[in-house]
N, C-alpha and C positions, 0 to 999 in steps of 0.2 A: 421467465426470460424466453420463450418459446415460440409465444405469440409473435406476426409477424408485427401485427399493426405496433408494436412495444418497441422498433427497429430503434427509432427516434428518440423514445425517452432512455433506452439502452445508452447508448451515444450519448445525448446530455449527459448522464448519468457516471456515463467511463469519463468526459474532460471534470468532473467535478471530482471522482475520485483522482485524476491524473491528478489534478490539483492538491486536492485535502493531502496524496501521498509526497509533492513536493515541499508544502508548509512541513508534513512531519519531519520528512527528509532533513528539514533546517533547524528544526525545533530539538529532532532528538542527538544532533551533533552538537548541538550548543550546550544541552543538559549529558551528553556522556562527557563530553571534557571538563566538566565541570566537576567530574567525581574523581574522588583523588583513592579510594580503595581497593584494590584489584579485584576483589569478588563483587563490589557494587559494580564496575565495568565490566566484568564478565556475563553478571546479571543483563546490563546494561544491551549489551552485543547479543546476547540472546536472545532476548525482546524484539531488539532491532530485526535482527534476523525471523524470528516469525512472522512479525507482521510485514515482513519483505514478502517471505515464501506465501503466504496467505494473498497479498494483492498481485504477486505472478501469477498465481493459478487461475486470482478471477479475471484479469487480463485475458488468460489462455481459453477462459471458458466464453471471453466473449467475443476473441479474434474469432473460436469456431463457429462460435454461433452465427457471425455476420459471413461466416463463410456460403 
């Protein structure tokens, strides 16, 4: 991610995870309401939640980069 001349594929790269993370965004609210067991939704929220924290950080690692 370093390389200057990579600015570009960077960019493509972040609107297509912006993407992939908005399909999840609708994919995994459709499949948690759909569980009706509290520990498969707590499962549920957990998941959610990493793979949240996981695409903020590489967000943050490439707001600096393009800094």
């Amino acid at each position: 991610m370093c390389a200057v001349e990579n600015v570009n594929v960077i960019i493509a790269s972040e609107l297509e995870l912006d993407e992939a993370m908005e399909n999840f965004y609708r994919a995994h609210d459709d499949y948690h309401r759909s569980l009706a067991e509290v520990e498969a939704q707590e499962e549920s929220v957990s998941y959610f939640t990493e793979q949240v924290r996981r695409y903020l950080d590489f967000k943050e690692q490439i707001h600096l980069f393009r800094q």
